[in-house]
Residue, then its C-alpha position, 0 to 999 in steps of 0.5 A: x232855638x230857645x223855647x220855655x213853655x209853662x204849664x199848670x195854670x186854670x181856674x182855681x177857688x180862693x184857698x186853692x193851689x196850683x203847681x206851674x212849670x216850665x220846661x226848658x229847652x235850647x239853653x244850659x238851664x242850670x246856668x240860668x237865674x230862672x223866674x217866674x213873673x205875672x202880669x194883671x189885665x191893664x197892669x205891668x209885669x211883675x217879678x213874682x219869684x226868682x231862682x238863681x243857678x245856685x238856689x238863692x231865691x227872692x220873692x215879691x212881697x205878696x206872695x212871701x209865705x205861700x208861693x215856693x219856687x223851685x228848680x230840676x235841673x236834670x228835668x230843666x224845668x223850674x215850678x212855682x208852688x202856689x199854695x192860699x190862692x187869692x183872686x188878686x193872684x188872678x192873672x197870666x203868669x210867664x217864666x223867664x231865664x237869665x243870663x246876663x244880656x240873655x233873656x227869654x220869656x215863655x208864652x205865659x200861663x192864665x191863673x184864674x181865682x175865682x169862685 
């Protein structure tokens, strides 16, 4: 059974940081291009960062310079270093793992910005 559970989300001031994780479990971890994705109340989910087996990594345009991922492959888990936090960051953020047609995503991690 394939299981990713993120950790590390919360209420956090503007110019905050928080680190996420997801731990992965019922998968070879370091075959899979691991990512982390976010969706906002009433907007679609989006592509936040990605890691590939190798380390390649991409990340969405707004977050560039302040969001770091990264991957443990001997924990199986992968972070997202969010540094410079923005309330437009607000939102309920999900790890995925790919592997060709296989995907699973985890349940999700609220990020609240906000005073």
């Amino acid at each position: 059974q394939v299981q990713l559970v993120e950790s590390g989300g919360g209420l956090v001031q503007p110019g905050g940081s928080l680190r996420l994780s997801c731990a992965a479990s019922g998968v070879t971890f370091r075959l899979y291009v691991m990512g982390w994705y976010r969706q906002a109340p009433g907007k679609q989910r989006d592509l936040v960062a990605r890691i590939t087996s190798n380390t390649s990594t991409i990340y969405a345009d707004s977050v560039k310079g302040r969001f770091t991922i990264s991957r443990d492959n001997a924990k199986n888990t992968v972070y997202l270093q969010i540094n410079n936090l923005k309330p437009e960051d607000t939102a309920v953020y999900y790890c995925n793992a790919q592997l060709g047609a296989l995907n699973y995503w985890g349940q999700g991690t609220q990020v609240t910005v906000s005073l």
